[in-house]
N, C-alpha and C positions, 0 to 999 in steps of 0.2 A: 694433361696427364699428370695432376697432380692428388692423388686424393687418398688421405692420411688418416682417415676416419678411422676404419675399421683397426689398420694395427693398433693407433689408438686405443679402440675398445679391448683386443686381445692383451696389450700391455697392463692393462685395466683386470682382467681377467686371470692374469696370473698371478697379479700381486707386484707386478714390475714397476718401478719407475720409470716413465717413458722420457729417452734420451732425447738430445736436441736434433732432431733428425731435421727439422727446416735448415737448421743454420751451418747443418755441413755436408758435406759429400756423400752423397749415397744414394742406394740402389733398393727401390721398395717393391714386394710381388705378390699379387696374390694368384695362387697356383700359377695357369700358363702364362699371367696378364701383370700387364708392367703398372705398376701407380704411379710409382714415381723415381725420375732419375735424375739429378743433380751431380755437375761437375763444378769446382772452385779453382783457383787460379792454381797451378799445379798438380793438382788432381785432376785425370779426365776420365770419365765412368762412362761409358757407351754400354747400349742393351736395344736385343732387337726380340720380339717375342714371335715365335716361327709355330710351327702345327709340331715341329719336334722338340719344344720349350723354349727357354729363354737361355741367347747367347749374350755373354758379356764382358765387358773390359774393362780394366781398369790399371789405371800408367799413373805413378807417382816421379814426377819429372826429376832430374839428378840435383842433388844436390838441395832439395826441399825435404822440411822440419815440418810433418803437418800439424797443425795446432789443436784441432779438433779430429777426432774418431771418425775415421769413415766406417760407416751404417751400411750393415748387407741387412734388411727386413726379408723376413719371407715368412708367408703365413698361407693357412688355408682355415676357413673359418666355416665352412661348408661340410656337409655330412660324408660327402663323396667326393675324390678328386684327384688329380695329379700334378706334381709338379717337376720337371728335369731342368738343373741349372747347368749350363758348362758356362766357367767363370776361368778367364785369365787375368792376375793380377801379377803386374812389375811392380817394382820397386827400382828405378833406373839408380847409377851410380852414383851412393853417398845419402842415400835419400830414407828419411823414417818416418814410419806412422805407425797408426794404432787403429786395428782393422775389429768394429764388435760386429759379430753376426750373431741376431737374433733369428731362431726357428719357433716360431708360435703355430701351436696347429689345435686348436681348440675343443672342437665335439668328433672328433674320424670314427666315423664308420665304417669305411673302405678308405686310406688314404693312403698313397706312398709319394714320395721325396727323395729323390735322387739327385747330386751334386757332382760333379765332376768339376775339379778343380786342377789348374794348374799355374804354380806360382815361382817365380824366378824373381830370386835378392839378388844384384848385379852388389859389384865391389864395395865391399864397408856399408851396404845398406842395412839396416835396420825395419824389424816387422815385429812387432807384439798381436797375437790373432785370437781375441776371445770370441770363441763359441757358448753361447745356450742357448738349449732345448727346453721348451714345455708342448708338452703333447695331449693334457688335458688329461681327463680319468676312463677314457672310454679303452684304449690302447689298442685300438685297430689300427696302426697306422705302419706301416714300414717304411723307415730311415736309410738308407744308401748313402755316405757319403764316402768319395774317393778324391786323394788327392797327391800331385807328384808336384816336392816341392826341390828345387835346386840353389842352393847358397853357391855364390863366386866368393872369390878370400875375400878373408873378413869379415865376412856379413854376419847375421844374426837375426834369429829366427825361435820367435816364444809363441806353442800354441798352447791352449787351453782350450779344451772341450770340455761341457759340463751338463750331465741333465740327472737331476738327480729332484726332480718335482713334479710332479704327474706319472703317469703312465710311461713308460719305454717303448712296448710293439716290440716289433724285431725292430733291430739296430745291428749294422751292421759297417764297421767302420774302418777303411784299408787306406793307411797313407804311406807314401814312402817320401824321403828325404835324404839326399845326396848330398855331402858338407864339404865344401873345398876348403883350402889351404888359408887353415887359420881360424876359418869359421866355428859356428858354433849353433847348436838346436835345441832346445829343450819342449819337448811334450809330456802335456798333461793330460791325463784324461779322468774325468769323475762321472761316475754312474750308480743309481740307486734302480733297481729292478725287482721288481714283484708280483703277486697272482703267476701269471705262465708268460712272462716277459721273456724275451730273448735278448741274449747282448753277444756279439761276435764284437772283439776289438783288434785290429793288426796293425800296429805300427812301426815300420822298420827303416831305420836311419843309417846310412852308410858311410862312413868319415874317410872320403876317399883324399883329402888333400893333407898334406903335411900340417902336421900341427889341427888336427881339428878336433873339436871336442862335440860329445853329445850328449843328454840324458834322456830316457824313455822312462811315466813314470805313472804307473794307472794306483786309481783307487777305485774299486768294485762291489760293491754289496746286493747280496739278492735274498732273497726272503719266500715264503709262501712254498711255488714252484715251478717259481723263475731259473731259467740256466746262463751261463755266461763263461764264454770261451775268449780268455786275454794272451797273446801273442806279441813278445815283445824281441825284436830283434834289431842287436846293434853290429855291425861290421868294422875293425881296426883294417885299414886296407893300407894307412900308409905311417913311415916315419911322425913317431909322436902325439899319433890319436889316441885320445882319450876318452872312453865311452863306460856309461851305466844303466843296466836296464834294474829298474825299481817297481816289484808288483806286490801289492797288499790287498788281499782279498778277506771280507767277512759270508759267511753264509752260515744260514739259521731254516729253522725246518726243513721242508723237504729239497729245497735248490742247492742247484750243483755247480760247482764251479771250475775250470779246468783252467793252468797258469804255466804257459810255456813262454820262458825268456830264452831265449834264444844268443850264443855271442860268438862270432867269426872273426879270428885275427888272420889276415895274411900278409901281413909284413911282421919282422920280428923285433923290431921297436915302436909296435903299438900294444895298447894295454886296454884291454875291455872287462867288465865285472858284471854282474847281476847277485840281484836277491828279490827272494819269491817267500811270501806267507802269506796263507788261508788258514783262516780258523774262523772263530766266534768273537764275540764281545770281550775284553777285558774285564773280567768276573771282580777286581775289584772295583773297579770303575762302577759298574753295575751296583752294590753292592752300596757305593758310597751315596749315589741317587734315589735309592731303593729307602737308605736311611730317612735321606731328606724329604720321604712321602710321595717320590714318584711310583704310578705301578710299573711292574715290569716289561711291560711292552715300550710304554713311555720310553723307557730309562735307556731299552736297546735303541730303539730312532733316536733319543737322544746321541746317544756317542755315535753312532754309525754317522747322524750327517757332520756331529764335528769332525770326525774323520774323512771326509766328501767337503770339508770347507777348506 
């Protein structure tokens, strides 16, 4: 059950540099079918593929520094198809990695992807979790993912979500996040959507521990007539939490965008903030590109993706 071919070629296909996935921990699938699974000394990844998708595991033992990126691959490379992950990943006490999950989904004509995730930082561990998406140019494909993540004190917990190269589809993205005493989260999310893309984003962080911090912090652009609804909700629930919700939104021709941050204090020595802007391009920025002989269209994808970097 090893066969690394095809994400290969999808990696090929989007312009990716293809990561060392032989030489580390991780979990490869195409739709409901497992390729390939790989556990390393510390790392234990389990994956069983059922008629109701693929379940799976993954324990980073206490008190392990993992050296390399454990690799979630998941692709469909098929015209038609489906795939549901329900994924548990620990991080046992004291313990840090760095988690990239790649979603490559190549030609969809009918595809949807659904994820269910649930992940637990036990004390002072550590998790950096980059997500990206390519969905090719077709954008038939419907994106699902959900995920409920719990930090114990101290830990820490960096996501990054990003797809801001092909097609979007509907996308549709719900995570919650509970911080304990001391802990800390920071989410990111980047999206570029166009033609009649859809983008739903919710992600709501709750700093129920003493002393805990968070930031919720999208960047959103849609174009043509794409729409995109960003929800950003942070909770002060106890002594000393410290929270920001951070939303930037551009939108051009006909797409519409809607930005609710959301912020709950219920203790009276916690402290929660937000800031919300939609608009257009930076007309000098524009302007300064425009000089330099880009045309205007250029010049707006210009700043929009360095704004999405």
């Amino acid at each position: 059950m090893t066969d690394l071919h095809p994400i290969t070629r999808l990696f090929g296909e989007a312009g990716w540099t293809m990561p060392p996935i032989p030489q580390a921990a991780h979990l490869v699938a195409y739709g409901q079918t497992l390729a390939s699974v790989q556990s390393l000394p510390g790392v234990r990844v389990e994956a069983e593929a059922g008629a109701d998708g693929i379940v799976a595991q993954i324990v980073v033992a206490a008190g392990v520094v993992v050296a390399q990126p454990i690799h979630l691959c998941l692709g469909l490379f098929e015209r038609f198809g489906v795939q549901d992950i329900a994924l548990t990943l620990t991080l046992e006490r004291g313990a840090q990695a760095t988690a990239w999950a790649h979603g490559l989904f190549a030609t969809p004509d009918a595809v949807r992807h659904t994820m269910r995730a649930e992940i637990r930082l036990m004390e002072e561990a550590v998790l950096h979790h980059q997500e990206t998406h390519w969905h090719g140019e077709a954008g038939d494909i419907v994106v699902r993912p959900r995920a409920q993540v719990h930090l114990e004190r101290g830990a820490r917990y960096l996501a990054d979500f990003s797809l801001v190269h092909g097609r979007v589809g509907q996308l549709d993205v719900d995570y919650t996040v509970t911080v304990g005493e001391g802990a800390f989260t920071e989410l990111t999310s980047r999206v570029y959507g166009f033609a009649d893309d859809t983008i739903r984003l919710c992600e709501r962080v709750a700093l129920d521990g003493a002393g805990a911090r968070g930031l919720v912090k999208s960047r959103v652009a849609v174009r043509d007539d794409a729409r995109a609804e960003v929800i950003g909700v942070m909770e002060g629930n106890a002594a000393g939490a410290r929270g920001h919700v951070d939303c930037m939104e551009i939108v051009r021709d006909r797409a519409v965008v809607s930005a609710v941050p959301e912020v709950r204090v219920r203790h009276p020595q916690a402290k929660v903030t937000h800031e919300s802007a939609i608009g257009s391009v930076d007309g000098r920025q524009l302007e300064t590109l425009m000089a330099r002989g880009l045309a205007p269209d250029d010049a707006v994808d210009l700043i929009v993706r360095g704004m999405l970097t």
